[in-house]
C-alpha positions as a printed NumPy array, in Angstrom:
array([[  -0.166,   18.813, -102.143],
       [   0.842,   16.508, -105.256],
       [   3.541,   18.792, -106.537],
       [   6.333,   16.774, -104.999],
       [   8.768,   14.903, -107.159],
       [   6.641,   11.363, -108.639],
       [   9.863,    9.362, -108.115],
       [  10.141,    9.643, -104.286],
       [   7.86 ,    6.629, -103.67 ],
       [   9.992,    3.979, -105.432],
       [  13.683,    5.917, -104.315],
       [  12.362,    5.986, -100.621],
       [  11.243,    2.111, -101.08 ],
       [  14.761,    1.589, -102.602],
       [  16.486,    3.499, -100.031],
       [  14.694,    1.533,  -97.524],
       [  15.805,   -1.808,  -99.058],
       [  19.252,   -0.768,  -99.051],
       [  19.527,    0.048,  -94.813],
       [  17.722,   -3.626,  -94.536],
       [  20.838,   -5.162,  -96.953],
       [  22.975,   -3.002,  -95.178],
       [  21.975,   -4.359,  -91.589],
       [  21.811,   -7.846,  -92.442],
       [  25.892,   -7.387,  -93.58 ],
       [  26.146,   -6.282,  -90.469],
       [  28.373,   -8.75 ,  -88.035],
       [  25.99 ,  -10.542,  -85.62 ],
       [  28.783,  -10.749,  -82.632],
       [  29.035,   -7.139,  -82.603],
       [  26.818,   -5.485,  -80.35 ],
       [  27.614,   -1.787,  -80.87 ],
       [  26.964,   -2.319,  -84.374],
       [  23.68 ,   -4.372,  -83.891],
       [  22.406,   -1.941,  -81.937],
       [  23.452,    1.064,  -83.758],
       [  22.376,   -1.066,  -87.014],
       [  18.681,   -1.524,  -85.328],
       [  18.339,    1.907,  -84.675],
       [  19.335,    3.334,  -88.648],
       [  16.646,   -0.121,  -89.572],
       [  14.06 ,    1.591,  -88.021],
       [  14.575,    5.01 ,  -88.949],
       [  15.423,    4.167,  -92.458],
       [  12.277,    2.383,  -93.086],
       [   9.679,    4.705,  -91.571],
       [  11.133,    7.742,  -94.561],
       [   9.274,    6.342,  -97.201],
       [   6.122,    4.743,  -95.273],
       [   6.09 ,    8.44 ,  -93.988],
       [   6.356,    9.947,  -97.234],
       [   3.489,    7.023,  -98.118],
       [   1.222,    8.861,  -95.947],
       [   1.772,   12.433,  -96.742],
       [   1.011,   11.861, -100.24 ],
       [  -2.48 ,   10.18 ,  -98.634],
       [  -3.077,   13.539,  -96.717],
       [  -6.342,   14.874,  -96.15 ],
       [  -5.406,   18.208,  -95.478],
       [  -2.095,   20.473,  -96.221],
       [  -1.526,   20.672,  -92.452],
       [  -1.412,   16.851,  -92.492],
       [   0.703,   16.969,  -95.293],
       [   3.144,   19.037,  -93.556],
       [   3.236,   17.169,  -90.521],
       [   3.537,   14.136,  -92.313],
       [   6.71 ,   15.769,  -94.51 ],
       [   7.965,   16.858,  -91.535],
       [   8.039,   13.417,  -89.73 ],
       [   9.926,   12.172,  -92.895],
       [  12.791,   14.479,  -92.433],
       [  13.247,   13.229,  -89.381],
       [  13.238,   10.22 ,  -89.918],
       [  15.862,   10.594,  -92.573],
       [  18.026,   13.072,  -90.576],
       [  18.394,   10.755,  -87.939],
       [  19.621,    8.131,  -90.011],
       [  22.045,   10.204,  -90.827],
       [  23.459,   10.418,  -87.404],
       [  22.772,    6.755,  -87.193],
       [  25.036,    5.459,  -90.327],
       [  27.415,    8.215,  -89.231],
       [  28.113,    6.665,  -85.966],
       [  28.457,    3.468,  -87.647],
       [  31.44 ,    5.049,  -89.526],
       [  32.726,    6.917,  -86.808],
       [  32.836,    3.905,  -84.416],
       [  34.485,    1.788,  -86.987],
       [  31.926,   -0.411,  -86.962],
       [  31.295,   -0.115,  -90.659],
       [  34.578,    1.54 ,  -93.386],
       [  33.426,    4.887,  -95.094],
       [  34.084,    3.923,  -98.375],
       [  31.495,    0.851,  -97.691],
       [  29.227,    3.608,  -96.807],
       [  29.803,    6.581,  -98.438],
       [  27.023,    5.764, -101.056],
       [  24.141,    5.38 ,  -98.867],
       [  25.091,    8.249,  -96.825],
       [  25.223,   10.098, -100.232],
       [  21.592,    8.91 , -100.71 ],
       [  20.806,    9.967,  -97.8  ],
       [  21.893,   13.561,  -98.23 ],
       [  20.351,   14.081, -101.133],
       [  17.123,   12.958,  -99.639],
       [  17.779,   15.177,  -96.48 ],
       [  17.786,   18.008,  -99.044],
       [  14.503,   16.523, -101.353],
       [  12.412,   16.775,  -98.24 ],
       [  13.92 ,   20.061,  -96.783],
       [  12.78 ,   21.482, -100.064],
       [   9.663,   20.053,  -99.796],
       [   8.956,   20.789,  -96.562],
       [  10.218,   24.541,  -97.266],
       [   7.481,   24.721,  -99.928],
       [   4.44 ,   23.41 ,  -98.423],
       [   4.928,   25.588,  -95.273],
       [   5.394,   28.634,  -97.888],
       [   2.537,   27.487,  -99.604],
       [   0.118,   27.468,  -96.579]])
């Protein structure tokens, strides 16, 4: 259960910290973006408290679950910051680098979640 990468805690926390300084840039009198902006806020935050509790597990099933959850989480802010894009709410080049981080964290926990279900 504690073979997955030591550095996830603190890059999820940072990754976190980034969609919060990323919503709070975002304009107040637009609504699509405020709500779009809520939704990646929440979804963006729960990776890391997620990956906080699989790391806690008490079982490998848990852990799974828990793993699972985080993908999620981090796939659908994805779609979230991608709409933000797409609606031209926020430029690409603004966030190409957290939807980089993103990605590459999409792929950390697909591996992760690949392995502990092998594992089982």
């Amino acid at each position: 259960m504690n073979d997955e990468p030591r550095d996830l805690k603190p890059r999820t926390k940072e990754f976190a910290l980034r969609v919060i300084r990323m919503f709070s840039a975002l304009p107040r009198n637009d609504a699509v973006a405020q709500i779009l902006g809520k939704q990646v806020l929440r979804s963006g935050t729960s990776v890391g408290a997620n990956y906080r509790e699989a790391s806690r597990a008490r079982s490998k099933l848990e852990f799974i679950s828990k793993i699972g959850d985080s993908l999620k989480e981090i796939e659908e802010t994805e779609y979230w910051l991608e709409l933000l894009v797409d609606s031209g709410c926020v430029k690409s080049t603004a966030m190409n680098p957290l939807l980089d981080e993103t990605r590459q964290l999409i792929a950390i926990f697909t591996t992760i979640d690949k392995n502990a279900k092998g594992n089982r």
